[in-house]
C-alpha positions as CSV (number, residue, x, y, z in Angstrom):
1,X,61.4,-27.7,-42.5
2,X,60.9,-26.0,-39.3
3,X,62.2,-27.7,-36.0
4,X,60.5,-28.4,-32.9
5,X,61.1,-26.9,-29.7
6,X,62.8,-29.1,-27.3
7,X,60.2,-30.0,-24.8
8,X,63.1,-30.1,-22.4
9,X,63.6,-26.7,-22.9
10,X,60.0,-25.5,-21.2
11,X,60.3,-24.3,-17.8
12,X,57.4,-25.1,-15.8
13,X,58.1,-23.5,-12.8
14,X,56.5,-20.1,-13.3
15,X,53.5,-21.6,-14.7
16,X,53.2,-23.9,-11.4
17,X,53.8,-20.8,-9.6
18,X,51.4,-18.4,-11.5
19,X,48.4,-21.6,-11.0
20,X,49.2,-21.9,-7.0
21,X,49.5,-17.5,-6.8
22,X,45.7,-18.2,-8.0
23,X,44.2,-20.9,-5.9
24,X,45.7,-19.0,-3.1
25,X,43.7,-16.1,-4.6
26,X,40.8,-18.4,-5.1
27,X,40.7,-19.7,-1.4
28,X,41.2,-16.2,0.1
29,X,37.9,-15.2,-1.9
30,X,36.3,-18.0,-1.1
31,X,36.8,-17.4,2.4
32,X,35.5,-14.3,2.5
33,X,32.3,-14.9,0.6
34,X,31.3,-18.1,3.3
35,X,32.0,-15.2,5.8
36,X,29.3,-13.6,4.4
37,X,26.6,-16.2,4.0
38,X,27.8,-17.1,7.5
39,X,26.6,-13.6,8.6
40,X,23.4,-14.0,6.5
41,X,21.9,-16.2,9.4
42,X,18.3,-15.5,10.4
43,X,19.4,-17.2,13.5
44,X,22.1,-15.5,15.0
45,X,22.1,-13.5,18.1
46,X,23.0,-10.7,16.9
47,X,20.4,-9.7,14.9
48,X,18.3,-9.5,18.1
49,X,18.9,-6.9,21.9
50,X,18.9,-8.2,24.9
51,X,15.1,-7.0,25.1
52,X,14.1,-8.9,22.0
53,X,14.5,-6.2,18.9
54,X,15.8,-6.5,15.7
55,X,18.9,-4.8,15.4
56,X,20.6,-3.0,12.1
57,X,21.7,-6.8,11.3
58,X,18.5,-8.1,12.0
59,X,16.4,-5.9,10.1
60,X,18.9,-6.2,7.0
61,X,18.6,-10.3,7.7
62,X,15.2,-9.7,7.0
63,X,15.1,-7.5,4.3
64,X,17.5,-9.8,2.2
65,X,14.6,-12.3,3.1
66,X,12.3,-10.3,1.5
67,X,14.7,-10.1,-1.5
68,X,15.2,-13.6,-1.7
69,X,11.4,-13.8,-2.1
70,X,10.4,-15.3,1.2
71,X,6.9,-14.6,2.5
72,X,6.9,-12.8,5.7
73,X,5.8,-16.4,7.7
74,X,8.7,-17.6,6.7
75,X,10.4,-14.5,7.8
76,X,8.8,-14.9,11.4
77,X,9.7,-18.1,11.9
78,X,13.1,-18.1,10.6
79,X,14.0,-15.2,12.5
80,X,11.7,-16.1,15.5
81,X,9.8,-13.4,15.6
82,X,5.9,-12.8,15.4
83,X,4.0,-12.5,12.2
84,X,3.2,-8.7,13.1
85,X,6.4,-7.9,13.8
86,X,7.7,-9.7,10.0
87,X,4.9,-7.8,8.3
88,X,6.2,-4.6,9.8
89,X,9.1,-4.9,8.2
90,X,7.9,-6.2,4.9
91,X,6.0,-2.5,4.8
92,X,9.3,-1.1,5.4
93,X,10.7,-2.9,2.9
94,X,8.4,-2.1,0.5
95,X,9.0,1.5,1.1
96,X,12.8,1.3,1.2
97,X,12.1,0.3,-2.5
98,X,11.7,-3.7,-2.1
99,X,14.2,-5.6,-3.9
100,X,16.0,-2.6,-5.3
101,X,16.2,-0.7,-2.5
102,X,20.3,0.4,-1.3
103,X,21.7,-2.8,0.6
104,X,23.2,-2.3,3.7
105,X,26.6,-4.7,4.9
106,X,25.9,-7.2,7.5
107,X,28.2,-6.5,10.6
């Protein structure tokens, strides 16, 4: 007959340790990915100049619109700017190579 480990004899403490080593893990990754959908804002300043054009930002803003399938009214509107201006960029898109076309990183 084969005896049974003494429960008493389990030390939980690395296990504890090893779980909170990866929630802080999980919260430091977590952080950094709402960074980025913070940054993914059609929205924000920055992805206009002071004169009213797109910058890098901008322009990548929209072509991840694009991506995401969104027509280019939605594109204008989200990113306040005029339908000519979002079907400009959709052409650009579209010759970047649309959805698989090399991603830039927002700023």
């Amino acid at each position: 007959m084969t005896e049974m480990p003494d429960a008493h004899t389990f030390d939980p403490k690395p296990v504890l340790d090893l779980i909170a080593s990866i929630e802080a893990d999980l919260q430091r990754l977590k952080g950094l990915v709402e960074l980025q959908v913070e940054k993914f804002d059609p929205a924000n300043p920055h992805n206009k100049t002071p004169d009213g054009k797109l910058t890098e930002e901008g322009v990548e803003c929209c072509y991840r619109m694009f991506d995401d399938g969104k027509s280019r009214y939605s594109v204008a509107q989200q990113m306040k700017i005029s339908f000519a201006a979002a079907t400009h960029r959709f052409n650009a898109w579209r010759k970047a190579g649309g959805a698989k076309r090399r991603k830039t990183l927002l700023g």
